[in-house]
C-alpha positions as CSV (number, residue, x, y, z in Angstrom):
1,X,-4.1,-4.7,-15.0
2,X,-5.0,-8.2,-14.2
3,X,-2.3,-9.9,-11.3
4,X,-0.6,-13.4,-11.0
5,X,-1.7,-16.3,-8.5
6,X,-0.1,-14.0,-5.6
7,X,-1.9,-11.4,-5.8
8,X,-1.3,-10.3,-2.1
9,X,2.3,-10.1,-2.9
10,X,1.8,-8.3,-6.7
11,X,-0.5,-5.6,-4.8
12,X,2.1,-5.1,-2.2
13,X,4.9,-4.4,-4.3
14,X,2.4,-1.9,-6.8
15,X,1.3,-0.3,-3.2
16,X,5.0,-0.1,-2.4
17,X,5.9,1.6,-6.4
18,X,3.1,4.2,-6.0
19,X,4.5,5.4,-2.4
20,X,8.5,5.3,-3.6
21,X,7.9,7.0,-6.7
22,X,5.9,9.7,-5.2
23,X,2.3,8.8,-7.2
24,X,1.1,8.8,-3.6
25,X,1.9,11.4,-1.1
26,X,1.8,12.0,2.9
27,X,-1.6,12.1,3.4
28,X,-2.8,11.2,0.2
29,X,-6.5,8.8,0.7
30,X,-6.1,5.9,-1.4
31,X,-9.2,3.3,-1.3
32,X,-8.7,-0.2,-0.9
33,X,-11.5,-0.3,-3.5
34,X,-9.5,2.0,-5.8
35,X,-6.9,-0.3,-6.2
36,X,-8.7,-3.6,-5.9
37,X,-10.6,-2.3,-9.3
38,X,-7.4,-0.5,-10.6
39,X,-5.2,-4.3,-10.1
40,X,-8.4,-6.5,-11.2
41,X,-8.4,-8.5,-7.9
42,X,-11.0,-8.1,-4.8
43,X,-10.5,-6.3,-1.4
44,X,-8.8,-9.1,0.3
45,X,-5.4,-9.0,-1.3
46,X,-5.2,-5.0,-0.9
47,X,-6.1,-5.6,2.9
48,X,-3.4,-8.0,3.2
49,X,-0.9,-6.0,1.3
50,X,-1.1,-3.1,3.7
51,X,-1.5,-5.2,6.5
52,X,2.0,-6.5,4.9
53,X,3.3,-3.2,4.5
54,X,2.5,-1.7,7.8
55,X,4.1,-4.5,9.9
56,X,7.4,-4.0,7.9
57,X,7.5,0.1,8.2
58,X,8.1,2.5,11.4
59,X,4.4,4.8,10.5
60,X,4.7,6.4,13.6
61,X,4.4,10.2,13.4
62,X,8.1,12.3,13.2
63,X,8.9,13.5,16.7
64,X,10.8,16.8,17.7
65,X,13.9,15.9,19.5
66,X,13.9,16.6,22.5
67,X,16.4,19.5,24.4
């Protein structure tokens, strides 16, 4: 698969398809490598992507409520 000028963007939102279609579970290891070669761009736009992701999404761990 071989990405547009915005790549960053592009990898975010295939990042974003494997997670919400459940290709990629909790706890599933994903390397920025894997992707960089599976999209046909280098490491930098896959950094930035999740960079992207994380700052929009709550990743902190569930909590019990307390009683």
């Amino acid at each position: 698969m071989h990405l547009p000028n915005d790549s960053r963007e592009a990898t975010y939102r295939f990042i974003r398809s494997q997670l919400m279609c459940g290709r990629w579970q909790p706890g599933h290891r994903v390397s920025e490598l894997a992707i960089s070669k599976e999209l046909g761009v280098s490491r930098r736009p896959v950094r930035e992507a999740v960079a992207q992701g994380l700052s929009l999404i709550d990743i902190s761990e569930p909590t019990s409520p307390r009683l």
